[in-house]
C-alpha positions as CSV (number, residue, x, y, z in Angstrom):
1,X,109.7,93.7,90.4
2,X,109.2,96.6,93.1
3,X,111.7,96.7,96.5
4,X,110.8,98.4,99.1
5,X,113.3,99.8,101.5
6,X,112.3,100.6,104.9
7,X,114.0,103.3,107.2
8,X,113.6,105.2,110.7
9,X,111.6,102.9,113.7
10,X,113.6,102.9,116.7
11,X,112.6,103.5,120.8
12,X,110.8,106.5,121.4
13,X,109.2,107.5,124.9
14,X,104.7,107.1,125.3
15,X,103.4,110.9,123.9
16,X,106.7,110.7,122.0
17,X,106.8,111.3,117.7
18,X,108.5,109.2,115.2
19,X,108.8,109.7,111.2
20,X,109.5,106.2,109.4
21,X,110.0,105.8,105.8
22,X,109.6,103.9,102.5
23,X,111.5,104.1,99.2
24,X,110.1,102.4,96.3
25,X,112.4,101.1,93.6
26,X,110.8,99.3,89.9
27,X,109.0,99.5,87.5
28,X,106.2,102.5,87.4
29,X,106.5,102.2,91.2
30,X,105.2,106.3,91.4
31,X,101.9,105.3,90.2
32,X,101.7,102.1,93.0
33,X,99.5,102.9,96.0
34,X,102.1,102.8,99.2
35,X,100.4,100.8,102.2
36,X,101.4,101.1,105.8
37,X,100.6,97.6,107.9
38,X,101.9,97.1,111.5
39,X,102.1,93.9,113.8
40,X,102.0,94.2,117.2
41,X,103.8,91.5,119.5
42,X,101.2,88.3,119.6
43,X,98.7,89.9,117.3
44,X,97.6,89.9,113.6
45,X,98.9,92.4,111.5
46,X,96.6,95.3,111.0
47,X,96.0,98.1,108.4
48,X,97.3,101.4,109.0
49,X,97.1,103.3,105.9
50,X,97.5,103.8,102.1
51,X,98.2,106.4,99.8
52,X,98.1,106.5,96.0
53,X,99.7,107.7,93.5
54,X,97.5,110.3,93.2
55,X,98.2,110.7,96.8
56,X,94.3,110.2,97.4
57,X,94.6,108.9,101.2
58,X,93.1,106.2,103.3
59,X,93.6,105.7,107.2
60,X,92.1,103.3,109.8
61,X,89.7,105.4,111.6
62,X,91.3,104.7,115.5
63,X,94.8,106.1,113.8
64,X,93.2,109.2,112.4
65,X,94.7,112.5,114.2
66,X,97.6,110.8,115.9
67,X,98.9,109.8,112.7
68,X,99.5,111.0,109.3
69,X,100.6,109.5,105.9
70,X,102.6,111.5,103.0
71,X,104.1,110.6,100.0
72,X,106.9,112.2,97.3
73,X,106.7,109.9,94.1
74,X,108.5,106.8,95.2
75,X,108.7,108.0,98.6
76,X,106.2,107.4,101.5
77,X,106.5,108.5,105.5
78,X,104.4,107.6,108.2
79,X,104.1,110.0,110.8
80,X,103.0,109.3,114.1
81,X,102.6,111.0,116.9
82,X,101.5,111.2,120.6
83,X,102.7,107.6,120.5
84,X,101.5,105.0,123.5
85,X,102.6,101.7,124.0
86,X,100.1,99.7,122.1
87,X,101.5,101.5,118.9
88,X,104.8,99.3,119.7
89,X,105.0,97.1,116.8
90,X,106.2,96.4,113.6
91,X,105.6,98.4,110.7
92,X,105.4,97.3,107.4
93,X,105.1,99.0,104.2
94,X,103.8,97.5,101.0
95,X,102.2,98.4,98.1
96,X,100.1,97.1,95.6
97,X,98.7,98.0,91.6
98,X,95.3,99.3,92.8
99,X,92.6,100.1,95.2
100,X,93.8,101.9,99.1
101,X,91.5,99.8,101.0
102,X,92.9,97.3,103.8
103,X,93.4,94.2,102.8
104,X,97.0,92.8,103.0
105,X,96.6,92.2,99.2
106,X,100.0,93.8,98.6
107,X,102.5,92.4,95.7
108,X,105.5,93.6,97.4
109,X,106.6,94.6,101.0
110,X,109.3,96.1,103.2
111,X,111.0,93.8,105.5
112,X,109.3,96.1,108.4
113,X,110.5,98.3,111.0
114,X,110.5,98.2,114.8
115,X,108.8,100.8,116.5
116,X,108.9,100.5,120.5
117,X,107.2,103.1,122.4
118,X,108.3,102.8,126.3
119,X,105.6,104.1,128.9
């Protein structure tokens, strides 16, 4: 069994940075690739990114440059920056036994995290 405890998320003003984090508790959990989803108000929830164990990394290409992932064992942070509105949502982190691609596929996940970014 793996929890994941969520942290961080909050208001934060459009071109505005935010830090939100992840700690992993189980079983081998430092070896689990860490998954970053978010849900935006009336739409599906979408990939953001994933990072291994091995801290090999996989973003969604329209996030790439605004935000970052990182990880310390157990730990993983999402870093976003020159936030906009449409990056309001929930975030959600999850993780999962294997491969970093996108697919909601995850064993476990975080109870999420509201991010609002006001224009």
């Amino acid at each position: 069994q793996v929890q994941l405890v969520q942290s961080g998320g909050g208001l934060v003003q459009a071109g505005g940075s935010l830090r939100i984090s992840c700690v992993a508790s189980g079983h081998s959990v430092d070896i689990y690739t860490l998954v970053w989803f978010r849900q935006a108000p009336g739409k599906e929830r979408e990939f953001v990114a994933a990072i291994s164990g091995t801290a090999r990394i996989y973003f969604t290409d329209s996030l790439k440059g605004r935000f970052n992932i990182s990880r310390d064992t157990a730990k993983a942070f999402l870093h976003m920056t020159s936030l906009g509105p449409e990056d309001t949502a929930v975030y959600y982190c999850a993780s999962r036994a294997a491969h970093l691609g996108p697919a909601p596929d995850c064993h476990y996940w975080g109870r999420g995290t509201k991010v609002t970014v006001s224009s």
